[in-house]
N, C-alpha and C positions, 0 to 999 in steps of 0.2 A: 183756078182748080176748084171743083163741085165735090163735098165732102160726103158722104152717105149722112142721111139721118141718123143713123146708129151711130156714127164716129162723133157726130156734130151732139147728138142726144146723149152721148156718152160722157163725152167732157162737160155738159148744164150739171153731166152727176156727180162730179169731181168737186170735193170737197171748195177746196181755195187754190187761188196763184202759187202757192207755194208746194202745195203738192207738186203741178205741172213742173214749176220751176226745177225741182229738185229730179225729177224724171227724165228732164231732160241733161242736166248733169250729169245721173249716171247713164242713159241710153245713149245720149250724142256724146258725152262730153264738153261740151261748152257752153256759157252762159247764154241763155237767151234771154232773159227779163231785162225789162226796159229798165234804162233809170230813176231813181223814187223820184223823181222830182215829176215826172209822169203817171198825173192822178186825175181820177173822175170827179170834174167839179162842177158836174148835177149832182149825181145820186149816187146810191150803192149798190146799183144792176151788178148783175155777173154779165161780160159777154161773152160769146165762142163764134167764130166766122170767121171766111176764108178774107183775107187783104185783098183789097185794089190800089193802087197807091198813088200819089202824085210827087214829083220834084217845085221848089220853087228855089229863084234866086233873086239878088241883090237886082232892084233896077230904078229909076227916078220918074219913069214913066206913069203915067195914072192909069192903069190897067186893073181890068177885073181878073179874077181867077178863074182865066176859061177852062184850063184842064180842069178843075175840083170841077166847075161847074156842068162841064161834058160828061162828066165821069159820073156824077150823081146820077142822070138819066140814065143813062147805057148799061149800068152793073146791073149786077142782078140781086134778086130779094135774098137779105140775109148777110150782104156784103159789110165788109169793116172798112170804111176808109180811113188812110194811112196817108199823111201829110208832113212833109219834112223838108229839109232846102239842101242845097250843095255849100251851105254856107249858113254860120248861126243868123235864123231867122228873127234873132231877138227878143222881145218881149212886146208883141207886137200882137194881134188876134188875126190870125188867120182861119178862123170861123165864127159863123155868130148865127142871128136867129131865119134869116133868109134862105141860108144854106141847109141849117136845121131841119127847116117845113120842107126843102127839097128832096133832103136824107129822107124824112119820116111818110113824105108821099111814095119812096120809090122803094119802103120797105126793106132799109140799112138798119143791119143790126146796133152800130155804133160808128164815133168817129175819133183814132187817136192823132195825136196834134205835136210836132214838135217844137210848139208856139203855142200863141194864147187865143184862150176864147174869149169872145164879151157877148152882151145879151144873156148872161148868163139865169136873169128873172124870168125872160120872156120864155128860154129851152125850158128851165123847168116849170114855169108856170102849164104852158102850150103842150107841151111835146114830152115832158121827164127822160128827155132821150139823154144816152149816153154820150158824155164826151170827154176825153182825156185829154189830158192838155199839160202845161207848163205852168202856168197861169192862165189867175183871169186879166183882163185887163181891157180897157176903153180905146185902143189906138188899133186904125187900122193899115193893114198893107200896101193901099194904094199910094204912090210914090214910093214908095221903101221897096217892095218885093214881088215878084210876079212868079207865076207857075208857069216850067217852060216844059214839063215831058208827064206823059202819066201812063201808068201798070209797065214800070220797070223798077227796079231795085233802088231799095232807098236808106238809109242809114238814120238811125236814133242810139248816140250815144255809141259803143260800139259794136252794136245791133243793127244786124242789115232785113230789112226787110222786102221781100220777094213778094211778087203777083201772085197768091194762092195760097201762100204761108197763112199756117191757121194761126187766129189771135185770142189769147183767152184774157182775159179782165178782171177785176174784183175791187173790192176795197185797198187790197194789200198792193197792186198796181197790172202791169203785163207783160205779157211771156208769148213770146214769139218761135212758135213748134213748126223747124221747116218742113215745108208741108211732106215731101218724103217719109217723115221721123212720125207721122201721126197719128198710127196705130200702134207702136211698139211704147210710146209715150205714155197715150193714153192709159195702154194696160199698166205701166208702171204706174205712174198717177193715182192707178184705182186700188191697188195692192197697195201702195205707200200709204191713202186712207184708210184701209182695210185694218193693217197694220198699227197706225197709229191709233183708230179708235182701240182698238183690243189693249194696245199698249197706256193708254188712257183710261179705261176704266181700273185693269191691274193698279195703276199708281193712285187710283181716289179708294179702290177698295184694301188694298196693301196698307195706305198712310206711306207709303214708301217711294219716292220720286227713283231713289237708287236703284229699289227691287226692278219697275218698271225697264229706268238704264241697259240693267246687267240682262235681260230677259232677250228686249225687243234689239237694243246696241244702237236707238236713234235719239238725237236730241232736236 
């Protein structure tokens, strides 16, 4: 799914993950943010872009990963790729700096990983492209795991992630807005910073953490 610039430009203006995260609590109801242990370990980019996603699973074969590798070329500019297995992929890098240059040539906004990366000098030397991951780590997937499907639903944690579900990013980690929810999100998202800055200044200019409390009622 193709997000308008305005939706996509809207959420770059969203404060952090946790704004969204909390919007979508109260807008959908249910948690969408990934698990902390999914962090960006290049930099500390913000991203927002709609998911492509791949499956991989357990196999002894020495195979590449055609679907990621298919999927790089085909998506379109702006795309997040979403990586994850039917089965814990371990500690294992299923990305690294080849796939990287392939992301960065076909104009991916990021890549999140329910595994690890390596090449982690080279991304950020080369590319400072985003990548979320589990870890970093030196070990690769060949004989251990192959990609067998790609742009259908995929799970992180207990986070399902859909073809077109927008993905936002940060420091703080990501939050998965099904793509349906991503205008009524967004506008809470932006009222929630709205809100908090104003509740934020009251509390540095009050001296009063409480005053701010009883005013705005958020913590």
């Amino acid at each position: 799914m193709a997000f308008s610039k305005e939706i996509i430009d809207g959420y770059r203006s969203v404060l952090s993950s946790a704004s969204v995260a909390d919007a979508c609590d109260l807008v959908i109801g249910k948690t969408c943010f990934l698990p902390p242990y999914i962090q960006n370990r290049i930099n500390d980019k913000k991203i927002v872009g709609p998911a492509v996603t791949v499956l991989e699973t357990k196999t002894l074969e020495m195979l590449p990963p055609q679907h990621a590798l298919d999927i790089i070329d085909a998506s379109d500019e702006g795309s997040v790729l979403v990586i994850s297995g039917d089965v814990d992929l371990g500690d294992v890098a299923i990305w690294g700096g080849l796939m990287t240059a392939g992301a960065v040539a076909n104009k991916f906004e990021a890549t999140v990983l329910n595994g690890g990366v390596r090449d982690g000098a080279e991304i950020k030397r080369d590319y400072d492209y985003p990548v979320f991951a589990k870890c970093k780590v030196a070990g690769t997937t060949l004989g251990r795991y192959k990609t067998v499907a790609a742009n259908i639903p995929v799970k992180i944690g207990d986070v399902t992630v859909r073809p077109g579900d927008l993905i936002f990013g940060d420091i703080d980690g990501v939050v998965v807005v099904p793509k349906e929810f991503a205008e009524p999100v967004l506008k809470m998202a932006l009222s929630i910073d709205e809100r908090e800055t104003e509740q934020a200044k009251l509390i540095i200019k009050s001296g009063s953490l409480k005053e701010g409390l009883a005013k705005y009622g958020r913590i």
